[in-house]
C-alpha positions in Angstrom: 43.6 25.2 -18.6 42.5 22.6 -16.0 44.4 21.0 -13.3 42.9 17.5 -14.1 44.9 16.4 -10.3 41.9 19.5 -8.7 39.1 19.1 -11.2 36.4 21.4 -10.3 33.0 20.6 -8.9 30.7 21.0 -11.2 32.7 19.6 -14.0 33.1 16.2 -12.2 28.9 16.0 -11.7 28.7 17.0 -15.0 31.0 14.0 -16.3 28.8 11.8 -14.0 25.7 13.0 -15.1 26.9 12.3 -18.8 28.1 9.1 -17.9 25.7 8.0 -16.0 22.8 8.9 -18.7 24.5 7.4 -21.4 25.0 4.2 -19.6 21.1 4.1 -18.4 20.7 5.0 -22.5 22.7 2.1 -23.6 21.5 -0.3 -20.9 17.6 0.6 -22.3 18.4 0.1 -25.3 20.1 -3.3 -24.8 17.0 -4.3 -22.6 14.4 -3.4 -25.5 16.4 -5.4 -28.2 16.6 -8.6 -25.6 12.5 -8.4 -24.9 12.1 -8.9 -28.1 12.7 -6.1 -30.5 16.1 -7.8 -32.1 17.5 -6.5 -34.8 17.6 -7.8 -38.4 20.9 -7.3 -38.7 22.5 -9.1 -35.9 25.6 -7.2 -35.6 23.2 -4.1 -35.2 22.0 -5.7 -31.6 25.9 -4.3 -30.4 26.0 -1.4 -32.4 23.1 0.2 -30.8 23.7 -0.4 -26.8 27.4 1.1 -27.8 26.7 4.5 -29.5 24.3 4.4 -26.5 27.6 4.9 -24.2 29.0 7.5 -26.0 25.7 9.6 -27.5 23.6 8.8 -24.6 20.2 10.1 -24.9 20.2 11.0 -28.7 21.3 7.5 -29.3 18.2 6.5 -27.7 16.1 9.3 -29.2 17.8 7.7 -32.8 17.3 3.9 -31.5 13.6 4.9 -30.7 12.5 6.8 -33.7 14.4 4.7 -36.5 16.7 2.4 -35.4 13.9 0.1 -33.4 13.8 -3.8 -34.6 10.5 -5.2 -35.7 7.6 -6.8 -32.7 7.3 -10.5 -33.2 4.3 -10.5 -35.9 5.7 -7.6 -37.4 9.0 -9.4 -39.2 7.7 -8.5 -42.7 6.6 -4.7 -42.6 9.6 -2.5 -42.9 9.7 1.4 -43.7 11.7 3.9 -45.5 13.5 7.0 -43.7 15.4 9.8 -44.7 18.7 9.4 -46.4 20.2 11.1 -43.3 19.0 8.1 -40.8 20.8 5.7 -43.6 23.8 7.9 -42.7 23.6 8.3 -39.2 23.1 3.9 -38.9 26.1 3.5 -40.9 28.2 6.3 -39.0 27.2 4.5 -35.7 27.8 1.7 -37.1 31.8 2.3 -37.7 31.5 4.1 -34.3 30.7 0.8 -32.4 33.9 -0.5 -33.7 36.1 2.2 -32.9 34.7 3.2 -29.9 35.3 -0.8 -28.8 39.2 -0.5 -29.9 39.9 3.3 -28.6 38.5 1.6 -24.7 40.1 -1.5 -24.8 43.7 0.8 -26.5 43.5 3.2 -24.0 43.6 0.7 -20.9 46.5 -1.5 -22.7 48.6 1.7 -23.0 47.7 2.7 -19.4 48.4 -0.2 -17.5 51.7 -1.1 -19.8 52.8 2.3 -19.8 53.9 2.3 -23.4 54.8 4.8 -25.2 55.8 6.0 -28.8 58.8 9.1 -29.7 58.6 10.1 -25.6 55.1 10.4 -25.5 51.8 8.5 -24.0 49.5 10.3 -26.3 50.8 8.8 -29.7 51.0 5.9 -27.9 47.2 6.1 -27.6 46.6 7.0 -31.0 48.6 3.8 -32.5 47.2 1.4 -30.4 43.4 3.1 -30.7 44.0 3.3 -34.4 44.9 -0.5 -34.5 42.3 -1.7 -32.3 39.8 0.4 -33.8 40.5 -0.9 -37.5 40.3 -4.4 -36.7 37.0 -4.2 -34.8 35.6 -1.8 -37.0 36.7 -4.6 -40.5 34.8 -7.2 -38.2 31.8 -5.3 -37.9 31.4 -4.2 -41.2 32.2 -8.0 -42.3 29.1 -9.2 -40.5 27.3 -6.4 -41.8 28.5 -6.4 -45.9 28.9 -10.2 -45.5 25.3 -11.5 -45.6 23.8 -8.6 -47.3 26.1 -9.4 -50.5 26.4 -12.9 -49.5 30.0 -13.3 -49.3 32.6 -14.8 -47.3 36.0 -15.5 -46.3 38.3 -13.5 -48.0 35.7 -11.6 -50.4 33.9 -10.8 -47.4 37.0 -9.1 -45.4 38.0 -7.4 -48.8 34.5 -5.5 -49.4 34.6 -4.9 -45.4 37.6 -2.9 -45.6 36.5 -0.8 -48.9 33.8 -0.1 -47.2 35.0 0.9 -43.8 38.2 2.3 -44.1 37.2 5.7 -45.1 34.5 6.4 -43.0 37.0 4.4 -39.8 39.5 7.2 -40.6 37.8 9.8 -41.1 36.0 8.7 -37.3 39.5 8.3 -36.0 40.8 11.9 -37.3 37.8 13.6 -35.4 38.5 11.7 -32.4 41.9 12.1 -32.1 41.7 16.1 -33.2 39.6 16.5 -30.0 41.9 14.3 -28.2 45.0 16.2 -29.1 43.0 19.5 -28.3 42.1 18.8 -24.6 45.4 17.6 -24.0 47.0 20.7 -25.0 44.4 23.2 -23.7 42.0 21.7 -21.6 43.5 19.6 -19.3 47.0 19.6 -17.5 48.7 17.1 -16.8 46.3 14.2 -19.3 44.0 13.1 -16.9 44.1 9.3 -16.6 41.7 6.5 -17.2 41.3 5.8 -13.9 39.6 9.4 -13.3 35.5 10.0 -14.5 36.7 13.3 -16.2 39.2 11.1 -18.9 36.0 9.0 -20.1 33.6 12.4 -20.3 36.3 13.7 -22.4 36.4 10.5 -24.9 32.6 10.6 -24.8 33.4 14.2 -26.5 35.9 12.7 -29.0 33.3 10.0 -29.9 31.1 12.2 -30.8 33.3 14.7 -32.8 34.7 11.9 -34.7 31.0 10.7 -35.6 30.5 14.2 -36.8 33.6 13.5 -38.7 32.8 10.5 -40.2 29.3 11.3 -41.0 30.1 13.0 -44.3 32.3 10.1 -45.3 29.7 7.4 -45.0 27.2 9.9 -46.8 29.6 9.5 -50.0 30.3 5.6 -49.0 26.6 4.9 -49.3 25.9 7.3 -52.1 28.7 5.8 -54.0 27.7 2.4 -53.3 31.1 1.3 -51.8 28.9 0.9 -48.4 25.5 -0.8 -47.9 23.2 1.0 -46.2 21.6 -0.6 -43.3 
């Protein structure tokens, strides 16, 4: 277990190096929509830049080989991937939303100190959970929303068919990896305030996109979720 008040050396450059590609990752990808590669789906022109923070350079890899937006004069041509891409758009997708609520949960239950039965952790989960489900029913509303052309309250109910699976099934990864480093990896729980805490949730992003990939393969199989 590690002391997370003396973090080794090489483990802090190696949380910089991972933050500091993934932000270069989502900060190219963010330039390239903005010079004129947007998105046809607006909502899309977030969700990429933000699985850029937390996949780095396979987002971009991903962004660059099937998630690019159409050149001005090029509108009309579109192309058919894999199934798999489908998947891994729509699993990024819920992952924008959640990984928006878990960053703005975990700095609310910082800098409040809340927490729930004794413990800071739960704490995290409930207000993660709770930020995360709301962003991620936004999302998918301006996502399901126009492609079904609905609104109001038909809108928000197909946006929480679709997404509440696959946002669960995102969260239950997450928080399993959170859970684990906080019993085994780290002692005391690092805090937001150290580079380490965020390498860590860069982890947990990505195990609970692993986690909800699966779920959004049956969501668009099943037709309960459009694929984008």
């Amino acid at each position: 277990m590690i002391n997370s008040d003396n973090v080794p050396f090489w483990l802090q450059l190696l949380a910089w190096a991972s933050i500091l590609l993934a932000s270069i990752s989502a900060l190219a990808i963010g330039i390239d929509i903005l010079r004129g590669r947007p998105q046809k789906m607006p909502i899309m022109n977030l969700v990429w830049p933000i699985t850029g923070l937390y996949f780095g350079p396979i987002a971009l890899w991903a962004y660059l080989t099937f998630g690019r937006g159409a050149s001005p004069g090029q509108e009309g041509r579109s192309k058919q991937g894999p199934f798999w891409q489908k998947v891994f758009v729509g699993s990024s997708h819920c992952g924008a939303g959640c990984t928006l609520g878990d960053f703005a949960g975990e700095w609310i239950i910082f800098f409040t100190g809340l927490t729930v039965a004794g413990s800071i952790l739960w704490a995290d989960y409930c207000a993660d959970f709770l930020l995360a489900y709301i962003l991620g029913i936004v999302f998918q509303y301006f996502a399901i929303a126009p492609m079904r052309n609905l609104s109001g309250w038909q809108g928000i109910k197909a946006a929480i068919k679709a997404d509440t699976i696959s946002l669960v099934a995102f969260e239950v990864g997450m928080f399993g990896w959170m859970a684990f480093s906080s019993e085994f990896l780290f002692y005391p729980r690092p805090e937001p305030t150290r580079i380490v805490y965020w390498f860590s949730m860069q982890i947990a992003m990505v195990v609970g996109f692993a986690t909800a990939f699966p779920a959004n393969w049956w969501l668009i199989r099943a037709g309960f979720k459009e694929a984008m």
